[in-house]
C-alpha positions in Angstrom: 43.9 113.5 117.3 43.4 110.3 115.6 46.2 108.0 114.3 48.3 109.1 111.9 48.1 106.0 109.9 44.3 105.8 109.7 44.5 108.4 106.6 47.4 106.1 105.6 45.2 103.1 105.8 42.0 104.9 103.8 44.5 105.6 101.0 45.1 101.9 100.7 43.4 100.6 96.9 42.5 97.3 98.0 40.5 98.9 100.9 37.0 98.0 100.4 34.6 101.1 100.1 32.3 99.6 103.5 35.9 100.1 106.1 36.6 103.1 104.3 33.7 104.9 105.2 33.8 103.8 108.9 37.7 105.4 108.5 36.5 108.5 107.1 33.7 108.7 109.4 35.8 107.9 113.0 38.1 110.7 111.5 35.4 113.1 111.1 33.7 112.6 114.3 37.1 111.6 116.5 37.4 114.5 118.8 33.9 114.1 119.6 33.9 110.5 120.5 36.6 111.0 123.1 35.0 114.0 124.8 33.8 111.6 127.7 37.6 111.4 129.0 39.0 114.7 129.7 34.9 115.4 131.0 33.8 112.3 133.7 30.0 114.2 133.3 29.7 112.5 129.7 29.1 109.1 129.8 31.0 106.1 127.5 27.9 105.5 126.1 24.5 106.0 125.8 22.9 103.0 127.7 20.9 105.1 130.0 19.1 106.7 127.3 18.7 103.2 125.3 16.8 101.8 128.6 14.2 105.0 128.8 13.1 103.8 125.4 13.2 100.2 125.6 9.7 100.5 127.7 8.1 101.8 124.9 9.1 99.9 122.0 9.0 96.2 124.0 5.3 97.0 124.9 4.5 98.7 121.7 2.1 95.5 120.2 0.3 96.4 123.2 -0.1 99.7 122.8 -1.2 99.7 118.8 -5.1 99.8 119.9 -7.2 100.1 116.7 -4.0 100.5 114.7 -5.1 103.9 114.1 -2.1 106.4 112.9 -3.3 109.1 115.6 -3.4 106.6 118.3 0.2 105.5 117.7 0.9 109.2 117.6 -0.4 110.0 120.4 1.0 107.5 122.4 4.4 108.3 121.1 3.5 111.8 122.2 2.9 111.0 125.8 5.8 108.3 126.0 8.1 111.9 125.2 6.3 114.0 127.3 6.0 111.5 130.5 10.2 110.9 129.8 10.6 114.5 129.8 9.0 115.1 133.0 10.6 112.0 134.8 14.1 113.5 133.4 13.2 116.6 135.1 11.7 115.3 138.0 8.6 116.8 137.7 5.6 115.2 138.9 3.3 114.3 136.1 -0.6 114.7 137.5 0.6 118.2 138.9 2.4 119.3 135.3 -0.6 117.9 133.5 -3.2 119.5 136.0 -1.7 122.9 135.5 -1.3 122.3 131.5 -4.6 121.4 130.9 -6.2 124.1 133.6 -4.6 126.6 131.1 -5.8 124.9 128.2 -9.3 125.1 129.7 -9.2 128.7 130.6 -7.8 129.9 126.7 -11.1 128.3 125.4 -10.1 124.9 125.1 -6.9 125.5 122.9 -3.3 125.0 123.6 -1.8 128.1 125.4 -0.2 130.4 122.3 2.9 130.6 124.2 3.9 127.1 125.2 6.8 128.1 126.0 6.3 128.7 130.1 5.2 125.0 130.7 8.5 123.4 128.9 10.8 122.5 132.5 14.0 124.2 131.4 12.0 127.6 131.8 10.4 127.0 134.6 10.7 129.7 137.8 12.5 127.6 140.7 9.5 128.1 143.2 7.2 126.2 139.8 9.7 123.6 139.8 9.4 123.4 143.3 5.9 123.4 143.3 5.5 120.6 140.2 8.0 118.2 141.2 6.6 117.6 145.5 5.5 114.0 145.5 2.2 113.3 144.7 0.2 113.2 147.6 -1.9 109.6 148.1 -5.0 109.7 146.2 -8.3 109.0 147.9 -10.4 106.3 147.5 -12.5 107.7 145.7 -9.6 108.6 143.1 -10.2 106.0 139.5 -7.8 107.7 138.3 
């Protein structure tokens, strides 16, 4: 529960509208923010999600190409996807191989039912299978 004078202090006229909303607003959201100490798996804060983006939007000038919308699109696309598989330590050739096999064998489409290749549904012996290390590419590999 938050302090009992923090309503006490919002009631207060001279109170500028700006620290009354951060009042109302650590009122509203107080049990939340404290979650991390009565559970050590939640962390104070978020810096280790802040880092997986900071890649991304330090080399974005690099990354704008023709400055075509699709382009930054699809980049942002891949940035998600490539986080998502790292996160579930999946390895990303073999993810990518198997997604784009079965996009090859419905025609050239996306699968209609996507949901199978997203890594929370995988089958364990999948996961297995997806996340082995990549084995050393050959020479002849320009990949």
């Amino acid at each position: 529960m938050m302090r009992a004078d923090a309503a006490g202090e919002r009631s207060d006229p001279k109170l500028r509208q700006p620290c009354r909303k951060v009042l109302e607003s650590l009122e509203e959201h107080w049990s939340g923010l404290i979650q991390f100490v009565d559970d050590p798996r939640i962390p104070m804060d978020n810096n280790a999600s802040e880092r997986a983006g900071r890649g991304p939007a330090v080399a974005r000038k690099n990354f704008y190409g023709s400055g075509s919308l699709w382009s930054g699109r699809l980049a942002a696309a891949m940035f998600s996807l490539l986080a998502t598989l790292a996160h579930w330590k999946l390895n990303p050739r073999r993810w990518l191989t198997w997604y784009l096999e079965s996009c090859a064998a419905a025609g050239g489409k996306a699968p209609e039912d996507i949901q199978p290749f997203l890594p929370w549904n995988l089958s364990d012996e999948r996961r297995v299978a997806l996340g082995a290390p990549a084995q050393i590419p050959s020479t002849h590999d320009t990949s």
